[in-house]
Each structure stands twice: as C-alpha cells, then as structure tokens.
C-alpha positions in Angstrom: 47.7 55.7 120.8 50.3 56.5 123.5 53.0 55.7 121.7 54.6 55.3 117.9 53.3 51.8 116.6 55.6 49.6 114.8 53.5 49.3 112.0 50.8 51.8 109.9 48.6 49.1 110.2 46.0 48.4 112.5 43.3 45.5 112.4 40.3 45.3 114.6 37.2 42.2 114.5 33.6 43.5 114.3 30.8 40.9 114.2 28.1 42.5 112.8 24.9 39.9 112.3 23.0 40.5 109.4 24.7 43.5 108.0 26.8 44.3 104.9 29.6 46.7 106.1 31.2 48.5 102.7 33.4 51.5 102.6 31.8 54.8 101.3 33.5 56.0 98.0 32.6 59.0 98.7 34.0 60.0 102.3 35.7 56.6 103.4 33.1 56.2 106.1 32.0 52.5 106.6 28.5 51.6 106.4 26.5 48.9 107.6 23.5 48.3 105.5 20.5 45.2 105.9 20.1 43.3 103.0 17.6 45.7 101.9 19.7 48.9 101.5 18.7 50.2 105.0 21.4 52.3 106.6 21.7 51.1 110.1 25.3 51.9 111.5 28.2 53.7 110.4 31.6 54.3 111.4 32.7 57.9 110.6 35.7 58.6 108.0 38.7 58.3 109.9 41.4 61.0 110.8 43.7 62.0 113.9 45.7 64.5 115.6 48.1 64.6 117.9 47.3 65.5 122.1 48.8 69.1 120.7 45.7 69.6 118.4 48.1 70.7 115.9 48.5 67.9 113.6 45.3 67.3 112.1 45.7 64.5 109.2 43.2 62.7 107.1 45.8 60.5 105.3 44.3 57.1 106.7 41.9 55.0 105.0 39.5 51.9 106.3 39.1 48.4 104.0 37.0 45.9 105.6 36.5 42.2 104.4 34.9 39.0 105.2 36.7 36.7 108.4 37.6 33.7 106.5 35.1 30.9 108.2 33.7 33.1 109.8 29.9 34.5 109.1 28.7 37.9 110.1 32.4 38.1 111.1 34.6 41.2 109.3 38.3 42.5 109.7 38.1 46.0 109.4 41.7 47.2 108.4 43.1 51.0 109.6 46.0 52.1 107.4 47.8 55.4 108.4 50.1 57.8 106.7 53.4 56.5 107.4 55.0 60.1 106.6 52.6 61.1 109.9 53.8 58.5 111.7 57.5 59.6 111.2 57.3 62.8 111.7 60.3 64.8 113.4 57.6 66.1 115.8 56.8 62.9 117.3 52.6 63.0 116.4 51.7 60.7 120.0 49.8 60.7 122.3 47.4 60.7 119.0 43.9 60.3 119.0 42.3 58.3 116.5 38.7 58.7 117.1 35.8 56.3 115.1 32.9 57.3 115.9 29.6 55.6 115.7 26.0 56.7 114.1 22.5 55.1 114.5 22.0 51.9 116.4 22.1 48.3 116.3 
C-alpha cells in the first residue's frame, strides 16, 4: 500500500480449480488442499510493516468463501487492524506481503 485505504478491508478473486482453500486454525495461513487431503498451495499467515521496518503487526486475519455462481471461484477477504491503520505515525508505504508455498 502507498497510501491509507479507506477501508480495513480488502477483497481479492482467486480461482483455484480443483482445490479446497480453508483457513488454518492454527496460524491463519490459507491452504489449498485436493479432495484427498493433499497439501498443494498455501498462502502464508498474513502480517505487515510499515517502509520504516518498525511497525511490525500481526492484527490482520484472512476468510475466504465460495464466489456465488461461480465454481472453483473464491473471495479471499483481508481484514486489518483498524487501530494500525490509524495510527498517529501514519503506518504507509506498508507492505503486506502473502506469500506463496508449493505449486500448482
């Protein structure tokens, strides 16, 4: 992010044929899993600082649920901290950095 967003909410599309995606319970990670139980992709549990590297915060958390209409189609929901976001130290440029495991 370069700049404050408006809202602490963030929603991004991921099409993901043939997998499950679920949130981990125990990390808030998001895992994609065949039909099997086979770990194929994951996203890592979220968390961000600002371009200072001095405000570290893990108060964000993932949901992710079926596209109505829409198969093999998710919405996977980012919902920060607002007391982050309003900070008197203004927290941006912040990096919020997903990253990715395994392959498709």
């Amino acid at each position: 992010m370069t700049k404050r967003p408006a809202k602490n909410v963030m929603q991004f599309e991921i099409t993901a044929s043939g997998l499950t995606p679920k949130v981990s319970e125990l990390d808030g990670s998001v895992c994609f899993d065949k039909k099997s139980g086979e770990l194929v992709n994951m996203i890592d549990p979220p968390n961000m600082n600002d371009a200072s590297g001095k405000a570290y915060s893990d108060s964000l958390y993932y949901e992710i649920n079926a596209k109505d209409g829409e198969a093999d189609t998710y919405i996977l929901t980012l919902t920060i901290d607002k007391k982050y976001l309003k900070a008197k130290r203004p927290p941006v440029p912040c990096n919020h950095r997903p990253y990715k495991h395994l392959g498709w």
